[in-house]
TIRO-2110 file (N, C-alpha, C; in Angstrom, 1 decimal):
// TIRO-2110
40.4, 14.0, 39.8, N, 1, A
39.3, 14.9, 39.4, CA, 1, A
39.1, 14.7, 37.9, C, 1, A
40.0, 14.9, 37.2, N, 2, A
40.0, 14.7, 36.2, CA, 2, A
39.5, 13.2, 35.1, C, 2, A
39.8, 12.1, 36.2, N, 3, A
39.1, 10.7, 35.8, CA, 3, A
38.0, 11.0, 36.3, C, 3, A
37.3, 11.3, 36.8, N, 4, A
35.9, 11.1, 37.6, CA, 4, A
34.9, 11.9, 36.4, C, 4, A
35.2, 13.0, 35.7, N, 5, A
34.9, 14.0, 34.7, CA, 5, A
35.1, 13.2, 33.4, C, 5, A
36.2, 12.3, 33.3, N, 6, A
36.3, 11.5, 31.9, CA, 6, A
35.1, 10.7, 32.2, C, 6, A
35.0, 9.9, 33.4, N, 7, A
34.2, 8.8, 33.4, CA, 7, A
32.8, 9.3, 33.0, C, 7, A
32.5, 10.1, 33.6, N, 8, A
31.2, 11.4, 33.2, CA, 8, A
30.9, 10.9, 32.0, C, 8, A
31.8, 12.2, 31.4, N, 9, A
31.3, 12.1, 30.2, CA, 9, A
31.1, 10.8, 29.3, C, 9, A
32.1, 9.9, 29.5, N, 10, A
32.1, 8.9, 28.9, CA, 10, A
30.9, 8.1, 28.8, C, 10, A
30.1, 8.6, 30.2, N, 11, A
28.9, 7.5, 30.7, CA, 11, A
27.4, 8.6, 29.8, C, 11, A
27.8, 9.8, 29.6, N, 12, A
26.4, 10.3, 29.1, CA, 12, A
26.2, 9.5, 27.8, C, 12, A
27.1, 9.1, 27.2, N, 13, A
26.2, 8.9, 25.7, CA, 13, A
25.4, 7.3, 25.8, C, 13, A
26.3, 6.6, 26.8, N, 14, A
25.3, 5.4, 26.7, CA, 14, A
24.2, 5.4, 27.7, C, 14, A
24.0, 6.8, 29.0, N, 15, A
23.0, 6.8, 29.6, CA, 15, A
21.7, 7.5, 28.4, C, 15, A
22.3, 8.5, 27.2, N, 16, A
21.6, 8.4, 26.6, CA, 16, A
20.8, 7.7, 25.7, C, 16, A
21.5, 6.9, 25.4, N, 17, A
21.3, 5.8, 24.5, CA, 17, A
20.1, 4.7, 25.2, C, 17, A
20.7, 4.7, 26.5, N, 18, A
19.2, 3.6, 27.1, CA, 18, A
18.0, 4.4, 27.2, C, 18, A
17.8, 5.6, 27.9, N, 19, A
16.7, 6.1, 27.9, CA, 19, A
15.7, 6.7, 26.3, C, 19, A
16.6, 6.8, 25.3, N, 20, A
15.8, 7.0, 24.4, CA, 20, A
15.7, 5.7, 23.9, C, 20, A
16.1, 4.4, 24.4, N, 21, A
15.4, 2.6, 23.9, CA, 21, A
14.3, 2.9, 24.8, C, 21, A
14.2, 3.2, 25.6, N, 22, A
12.9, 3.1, 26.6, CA, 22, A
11.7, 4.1, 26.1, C, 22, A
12.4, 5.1, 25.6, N, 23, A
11.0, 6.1, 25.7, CA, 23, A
10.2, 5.2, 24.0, C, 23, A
9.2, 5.1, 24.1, N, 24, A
8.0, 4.4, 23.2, CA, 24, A
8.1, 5.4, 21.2, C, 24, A
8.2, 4.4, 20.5, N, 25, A
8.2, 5.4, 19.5, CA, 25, A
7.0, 5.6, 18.8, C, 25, A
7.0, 6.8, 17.8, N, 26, A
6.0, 7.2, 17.2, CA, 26, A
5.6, 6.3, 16.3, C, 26, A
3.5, 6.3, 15.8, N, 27, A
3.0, 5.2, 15.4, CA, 27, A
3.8, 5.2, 14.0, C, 27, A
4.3, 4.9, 13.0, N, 28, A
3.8, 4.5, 11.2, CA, 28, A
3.3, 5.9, 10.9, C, 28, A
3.7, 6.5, 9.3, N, 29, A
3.2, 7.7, 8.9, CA, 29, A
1.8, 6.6, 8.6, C, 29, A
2.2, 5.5, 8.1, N, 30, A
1.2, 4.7, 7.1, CA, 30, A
0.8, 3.3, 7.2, C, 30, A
0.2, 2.8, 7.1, N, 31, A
-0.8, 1.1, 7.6, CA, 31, A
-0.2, 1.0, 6.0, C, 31, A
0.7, 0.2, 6.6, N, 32, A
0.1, -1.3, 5.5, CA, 32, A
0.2, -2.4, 5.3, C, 32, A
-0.7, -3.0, 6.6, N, 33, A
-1.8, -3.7, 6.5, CA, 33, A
-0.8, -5.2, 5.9, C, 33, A
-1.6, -6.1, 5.2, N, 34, A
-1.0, -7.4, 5.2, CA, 34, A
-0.2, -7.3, 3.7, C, 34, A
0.3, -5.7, 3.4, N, 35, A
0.6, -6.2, 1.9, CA, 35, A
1.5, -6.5, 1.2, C, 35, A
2.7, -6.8, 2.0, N, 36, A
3.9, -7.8, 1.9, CA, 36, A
3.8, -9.0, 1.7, C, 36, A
2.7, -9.6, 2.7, N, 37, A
2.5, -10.9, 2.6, CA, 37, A
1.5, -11.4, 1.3, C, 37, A
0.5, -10.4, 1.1, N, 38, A
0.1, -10.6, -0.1, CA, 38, A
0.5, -10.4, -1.7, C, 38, A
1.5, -9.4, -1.5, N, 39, A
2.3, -9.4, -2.7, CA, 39, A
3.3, -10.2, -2.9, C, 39, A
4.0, -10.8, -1.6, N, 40, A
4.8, -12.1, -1.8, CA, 40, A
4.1, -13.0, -2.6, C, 40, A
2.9, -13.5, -1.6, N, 41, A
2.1, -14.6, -2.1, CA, 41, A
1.5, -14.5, -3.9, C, 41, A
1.2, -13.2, -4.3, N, 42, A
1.3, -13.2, -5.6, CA, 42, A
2.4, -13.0, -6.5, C, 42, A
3.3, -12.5, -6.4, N, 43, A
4.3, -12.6, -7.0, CA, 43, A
4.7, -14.3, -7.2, C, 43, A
5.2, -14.5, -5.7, N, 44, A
5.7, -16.2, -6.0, CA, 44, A
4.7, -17.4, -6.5, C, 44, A
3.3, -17.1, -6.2, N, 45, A
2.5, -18.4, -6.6, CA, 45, A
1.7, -17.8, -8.4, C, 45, A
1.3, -16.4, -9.0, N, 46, A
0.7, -15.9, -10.0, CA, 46, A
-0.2, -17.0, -9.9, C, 46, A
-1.0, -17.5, -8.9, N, 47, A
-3.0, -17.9, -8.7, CA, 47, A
-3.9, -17.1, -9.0, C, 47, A
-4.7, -17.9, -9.8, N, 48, A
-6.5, -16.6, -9.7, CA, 48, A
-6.6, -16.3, -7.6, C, 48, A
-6.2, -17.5, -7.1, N, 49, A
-6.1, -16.6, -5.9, CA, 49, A
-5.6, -15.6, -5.1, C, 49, A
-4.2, -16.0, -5.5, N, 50, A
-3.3, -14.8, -5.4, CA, 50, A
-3.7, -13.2, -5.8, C, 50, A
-4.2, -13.3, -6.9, N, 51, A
-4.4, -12.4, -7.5, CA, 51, A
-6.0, -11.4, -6.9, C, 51, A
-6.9, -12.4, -6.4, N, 52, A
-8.2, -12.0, -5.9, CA, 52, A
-7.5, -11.2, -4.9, C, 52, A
-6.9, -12.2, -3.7, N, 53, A
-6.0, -11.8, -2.9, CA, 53, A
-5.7, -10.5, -2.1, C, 53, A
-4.9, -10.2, -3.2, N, 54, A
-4.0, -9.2, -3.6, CA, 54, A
-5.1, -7.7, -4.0, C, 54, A
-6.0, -7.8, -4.5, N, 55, A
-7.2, -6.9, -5.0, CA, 55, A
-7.9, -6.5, -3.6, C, 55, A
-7.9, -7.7, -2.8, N, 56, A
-8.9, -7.8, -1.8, CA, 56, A
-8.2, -6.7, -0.5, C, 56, A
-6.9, -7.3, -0.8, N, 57, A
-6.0, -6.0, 0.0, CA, 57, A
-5.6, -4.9, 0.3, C, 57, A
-5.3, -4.4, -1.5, N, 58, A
-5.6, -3.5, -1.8, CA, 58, A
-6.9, -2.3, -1.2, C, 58, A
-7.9, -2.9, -1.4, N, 59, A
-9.1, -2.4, -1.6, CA, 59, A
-8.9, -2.0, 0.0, C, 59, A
-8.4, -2.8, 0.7, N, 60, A
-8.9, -2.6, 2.3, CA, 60, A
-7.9, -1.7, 2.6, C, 60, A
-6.9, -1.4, 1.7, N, 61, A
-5.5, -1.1, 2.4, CA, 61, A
-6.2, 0.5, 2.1, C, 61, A
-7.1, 1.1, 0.8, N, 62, A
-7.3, 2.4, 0.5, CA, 62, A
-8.7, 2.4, 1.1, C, 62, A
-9.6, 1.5, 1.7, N, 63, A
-10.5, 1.9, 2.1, CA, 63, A
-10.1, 2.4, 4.0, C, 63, A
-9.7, 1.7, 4.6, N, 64, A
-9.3, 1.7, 5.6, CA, 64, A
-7.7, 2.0, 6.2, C, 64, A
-7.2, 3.4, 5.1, N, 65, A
-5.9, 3.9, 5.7, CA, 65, A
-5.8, 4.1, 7.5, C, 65, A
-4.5, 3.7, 7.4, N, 66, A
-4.2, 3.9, 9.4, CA, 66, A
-3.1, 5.1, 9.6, C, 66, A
-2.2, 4.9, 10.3, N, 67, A
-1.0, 5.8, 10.3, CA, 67, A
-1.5, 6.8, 10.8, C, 67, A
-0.5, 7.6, 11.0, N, 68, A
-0.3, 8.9, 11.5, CA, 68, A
-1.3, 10.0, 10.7, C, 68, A
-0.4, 9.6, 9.2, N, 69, A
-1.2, 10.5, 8.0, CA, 69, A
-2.6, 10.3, 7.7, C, 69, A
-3.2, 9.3, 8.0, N, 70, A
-4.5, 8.3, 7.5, CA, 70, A
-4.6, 8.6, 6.1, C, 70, A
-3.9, 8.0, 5.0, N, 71, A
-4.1, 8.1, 3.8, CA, 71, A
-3.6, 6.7, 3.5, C, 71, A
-3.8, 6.2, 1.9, N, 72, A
-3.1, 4.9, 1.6, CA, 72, A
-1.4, 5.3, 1.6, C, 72, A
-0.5, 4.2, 1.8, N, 73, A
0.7, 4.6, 1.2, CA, 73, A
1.3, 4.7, 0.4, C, 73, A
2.3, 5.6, -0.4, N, 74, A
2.7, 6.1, -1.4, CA, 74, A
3.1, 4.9, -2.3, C, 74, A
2.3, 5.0, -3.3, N, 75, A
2.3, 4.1, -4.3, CA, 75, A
1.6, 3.3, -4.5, C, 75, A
0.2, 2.5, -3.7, N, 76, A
-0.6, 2.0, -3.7, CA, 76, A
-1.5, 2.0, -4.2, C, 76, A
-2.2, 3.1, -4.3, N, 77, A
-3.3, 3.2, -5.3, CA, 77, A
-3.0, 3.1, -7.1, C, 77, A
-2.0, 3.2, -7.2, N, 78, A
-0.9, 3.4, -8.6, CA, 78, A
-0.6, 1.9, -8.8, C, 78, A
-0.5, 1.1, -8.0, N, 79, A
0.1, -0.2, -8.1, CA, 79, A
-1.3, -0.7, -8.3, C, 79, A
-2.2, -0.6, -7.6, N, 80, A
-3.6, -1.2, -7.6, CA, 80, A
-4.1, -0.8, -8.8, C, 80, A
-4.2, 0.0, -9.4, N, 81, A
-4.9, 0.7, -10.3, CA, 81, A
-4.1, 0.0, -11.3, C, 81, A
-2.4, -0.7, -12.0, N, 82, A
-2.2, -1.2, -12.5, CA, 82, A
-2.3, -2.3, -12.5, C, 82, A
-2.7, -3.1, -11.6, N, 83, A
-2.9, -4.8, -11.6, CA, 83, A
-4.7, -4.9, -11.7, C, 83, A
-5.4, -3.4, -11.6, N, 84, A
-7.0, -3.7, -12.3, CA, 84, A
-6.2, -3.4, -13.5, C, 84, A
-5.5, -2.8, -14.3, N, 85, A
-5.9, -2.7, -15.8, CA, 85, A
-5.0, -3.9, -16.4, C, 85, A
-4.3, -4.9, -15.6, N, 86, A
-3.5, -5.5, -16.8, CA, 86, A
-4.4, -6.7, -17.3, C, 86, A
-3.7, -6.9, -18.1, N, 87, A
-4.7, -8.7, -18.7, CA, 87, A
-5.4, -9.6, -18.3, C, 87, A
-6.7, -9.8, -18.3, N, 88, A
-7.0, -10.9, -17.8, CA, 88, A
-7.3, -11.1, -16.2, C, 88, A
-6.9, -9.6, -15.5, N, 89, A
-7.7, -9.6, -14.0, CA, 89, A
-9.1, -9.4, -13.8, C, 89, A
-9.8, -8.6, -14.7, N, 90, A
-11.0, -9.1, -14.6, CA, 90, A
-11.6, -10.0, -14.6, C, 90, A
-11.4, -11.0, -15.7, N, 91, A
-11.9, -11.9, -16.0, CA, 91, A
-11.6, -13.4, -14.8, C, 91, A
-9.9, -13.0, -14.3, N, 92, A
-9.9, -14.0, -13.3, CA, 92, A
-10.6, -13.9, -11.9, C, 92, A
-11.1, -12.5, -11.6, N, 93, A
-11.1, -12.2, -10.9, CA, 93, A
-12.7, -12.7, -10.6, C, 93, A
-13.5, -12.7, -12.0, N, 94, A
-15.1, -13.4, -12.0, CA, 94, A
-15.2, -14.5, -11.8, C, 94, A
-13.9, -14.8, -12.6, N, 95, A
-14.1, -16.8, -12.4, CA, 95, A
-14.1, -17.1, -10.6, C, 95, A
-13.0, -16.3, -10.0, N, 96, A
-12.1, -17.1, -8.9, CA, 96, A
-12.2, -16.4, -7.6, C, 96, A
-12.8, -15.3, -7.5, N, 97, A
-13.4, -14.4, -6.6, CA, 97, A
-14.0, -15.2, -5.4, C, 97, A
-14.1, -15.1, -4.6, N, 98, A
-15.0, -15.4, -3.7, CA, 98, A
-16.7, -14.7, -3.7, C, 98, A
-17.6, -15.7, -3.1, N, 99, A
-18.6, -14.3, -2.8, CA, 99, A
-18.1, -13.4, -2.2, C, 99, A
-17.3, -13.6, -0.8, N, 100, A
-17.4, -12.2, 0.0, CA, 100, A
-16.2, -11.1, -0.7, C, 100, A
-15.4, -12.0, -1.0, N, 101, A
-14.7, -11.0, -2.0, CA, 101, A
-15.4, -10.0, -3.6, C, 101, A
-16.6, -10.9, -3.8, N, 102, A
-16.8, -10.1, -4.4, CA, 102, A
-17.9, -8.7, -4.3, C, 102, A
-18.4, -8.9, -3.4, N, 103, A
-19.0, -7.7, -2.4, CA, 103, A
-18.5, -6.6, -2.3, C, 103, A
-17.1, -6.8, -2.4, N, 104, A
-16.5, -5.3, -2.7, CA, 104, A
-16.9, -4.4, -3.6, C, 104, A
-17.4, -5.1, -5.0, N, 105, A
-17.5, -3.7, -6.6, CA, 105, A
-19.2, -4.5, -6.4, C, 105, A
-19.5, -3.3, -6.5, N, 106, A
-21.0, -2.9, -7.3, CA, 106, A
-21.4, -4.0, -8.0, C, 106, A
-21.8, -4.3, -8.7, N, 107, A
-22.2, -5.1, -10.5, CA, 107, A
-20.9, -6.5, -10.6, C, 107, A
-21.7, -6.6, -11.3, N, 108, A
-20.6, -7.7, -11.9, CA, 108, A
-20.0, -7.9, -13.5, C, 108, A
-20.1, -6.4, -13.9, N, 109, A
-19.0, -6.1, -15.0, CA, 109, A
-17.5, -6.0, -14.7, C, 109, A
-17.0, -6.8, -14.3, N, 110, A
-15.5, -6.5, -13.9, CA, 110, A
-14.7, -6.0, -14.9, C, 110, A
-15.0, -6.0, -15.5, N, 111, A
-13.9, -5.3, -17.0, CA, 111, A
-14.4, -3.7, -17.1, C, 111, A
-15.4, -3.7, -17.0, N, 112, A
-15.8, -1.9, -16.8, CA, 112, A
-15.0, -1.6, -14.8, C, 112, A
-16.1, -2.8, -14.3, N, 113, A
-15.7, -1.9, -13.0, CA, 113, A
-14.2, -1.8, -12.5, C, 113, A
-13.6, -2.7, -13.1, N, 114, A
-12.0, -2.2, -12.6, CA, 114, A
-11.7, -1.0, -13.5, C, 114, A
-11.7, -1.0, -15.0, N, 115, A
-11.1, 0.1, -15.5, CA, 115, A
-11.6, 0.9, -15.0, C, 115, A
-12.7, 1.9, -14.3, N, 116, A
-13.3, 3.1, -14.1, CA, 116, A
-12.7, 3.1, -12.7, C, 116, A
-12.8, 2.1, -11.7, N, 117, A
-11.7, 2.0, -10.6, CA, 117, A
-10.1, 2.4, -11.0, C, 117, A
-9.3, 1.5, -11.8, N, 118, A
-8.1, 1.8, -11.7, CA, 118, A
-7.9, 3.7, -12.1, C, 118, A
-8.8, 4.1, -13.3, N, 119, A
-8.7, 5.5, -13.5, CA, 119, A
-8.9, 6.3, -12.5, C, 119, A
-9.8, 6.2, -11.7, N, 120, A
-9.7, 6.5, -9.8, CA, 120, A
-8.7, 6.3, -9.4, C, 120, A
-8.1, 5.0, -9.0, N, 121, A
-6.7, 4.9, -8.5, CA, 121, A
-5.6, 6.1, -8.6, C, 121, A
-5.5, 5.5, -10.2, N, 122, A
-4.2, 7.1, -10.7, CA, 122, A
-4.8, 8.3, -10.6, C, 122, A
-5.7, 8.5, -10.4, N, 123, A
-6.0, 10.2, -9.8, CA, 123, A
-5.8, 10.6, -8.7, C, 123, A
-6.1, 9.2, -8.0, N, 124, A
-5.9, 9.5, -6.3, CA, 124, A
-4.8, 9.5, -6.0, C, 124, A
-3.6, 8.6, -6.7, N, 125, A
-2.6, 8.8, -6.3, CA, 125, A
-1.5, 10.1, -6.8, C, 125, A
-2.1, 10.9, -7.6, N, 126, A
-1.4, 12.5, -8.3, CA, 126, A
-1.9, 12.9, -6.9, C, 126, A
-3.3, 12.6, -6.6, N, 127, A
-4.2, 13.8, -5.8, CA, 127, A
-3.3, 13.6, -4.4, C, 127, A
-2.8, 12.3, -3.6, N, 128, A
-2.1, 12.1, -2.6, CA, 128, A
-0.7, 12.5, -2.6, C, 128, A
-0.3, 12.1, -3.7, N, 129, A
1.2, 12.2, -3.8, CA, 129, A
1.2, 13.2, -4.8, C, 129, A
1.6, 14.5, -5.4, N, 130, A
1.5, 15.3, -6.3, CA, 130, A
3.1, 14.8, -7.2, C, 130, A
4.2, 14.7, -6.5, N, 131, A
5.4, 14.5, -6.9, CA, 131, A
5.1, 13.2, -7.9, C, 131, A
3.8, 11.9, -7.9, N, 132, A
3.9, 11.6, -8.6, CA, 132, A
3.6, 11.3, -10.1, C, 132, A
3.1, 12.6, -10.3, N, 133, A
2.5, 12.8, -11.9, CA, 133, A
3.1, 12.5, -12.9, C, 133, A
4.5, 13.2, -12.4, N, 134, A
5.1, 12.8, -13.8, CA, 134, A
5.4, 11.3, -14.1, C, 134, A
5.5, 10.4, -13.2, N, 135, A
5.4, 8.9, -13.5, CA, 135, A
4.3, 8.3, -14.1, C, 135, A
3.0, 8.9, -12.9, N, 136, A
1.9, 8.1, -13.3, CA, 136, A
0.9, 9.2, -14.6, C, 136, A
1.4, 10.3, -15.0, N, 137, A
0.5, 10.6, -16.3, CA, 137, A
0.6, 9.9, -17.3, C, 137, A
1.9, 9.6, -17.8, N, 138, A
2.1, 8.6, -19.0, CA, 138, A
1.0, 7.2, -18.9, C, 138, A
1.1, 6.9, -17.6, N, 139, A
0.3, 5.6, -17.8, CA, 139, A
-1.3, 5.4, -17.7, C, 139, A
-1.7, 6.9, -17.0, N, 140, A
-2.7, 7.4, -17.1, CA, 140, A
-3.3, 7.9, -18.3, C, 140, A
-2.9, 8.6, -19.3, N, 141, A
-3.1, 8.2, -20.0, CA, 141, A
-3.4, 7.2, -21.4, C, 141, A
-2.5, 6.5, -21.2, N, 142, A
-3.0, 5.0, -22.1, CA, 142, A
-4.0, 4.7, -21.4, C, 142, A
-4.4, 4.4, -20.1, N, 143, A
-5.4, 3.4, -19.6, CA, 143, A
-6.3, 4.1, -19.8, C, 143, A
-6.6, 5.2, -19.9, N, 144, A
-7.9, 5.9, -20.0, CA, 144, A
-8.4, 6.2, -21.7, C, 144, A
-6.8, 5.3, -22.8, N, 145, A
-8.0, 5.4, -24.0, CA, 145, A
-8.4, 3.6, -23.9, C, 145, A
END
């Protein structure tokens, strides 16, 4: 009696264990979308196309949040909003853009329209993530003189 009761119990934790591999799990809080592969690709190659790329992804990643939460994911818009303000992304971004890539912004001032974009960015990302202000005000700051 006593073995038949060990065997028991012995057998619930792996009958539990199969039925919760079987039951289906919940979607992602968060989509995101191809941005591994495109931050690999820019990181390891630094191309005007890498870099379009990478913008292009961005843009899709906050226009078209998925997930559970439907928002971009934590830290995205902050990262985007830093790779419109650093050196020279505008400008590569005119030279090496595609048309359809560049369909995205309005005008074709890229040096205005990213900086008034990235300052959006870091708002959006205090406004989504609140916990992250105290990181991103310092930087928010500078970019906005």
């Amino acid at each position: 009696m006593k073995s038949k009761l060990l065997r028991v119990l012995y057998l619930i934790p792996f009958a539990v264990l199969g039925v919760s591999c079987s039951v289906p799990t919940a979607s992602p809080l968060y989509y995101w979308g191809g941005y591994q592969e495109a931050t690999y690709k820019y990181y390891k190659e630094q191309t005007p196309e890498s870099i379009c790329g990478l913008i292009v992804n961005y843009e899709y990643m906050i226009q078209h949040p998925g997930g559970t939460r439907q928002v971009p994911p934590p830290g995205i818009c902050a990262e985007y909003a830093y790779l419109l303000q650093a050196p020279g992304t505008a400008e590569i971004f005119a030279e090496h853009a595609t048309k359809e890539q560049k369909k995205l912004f309005e005008g074709d001032d890229y040096a205005t329209i990213f900086h008034e974009k990235s300052l959006e960015m870091f708002k959006k990302e205090i406004e989504l993530y609140p916990e992250s202000e105290k990181f991103i005000k310092p930087i928010f700051k500078n970019a906005s003189n």
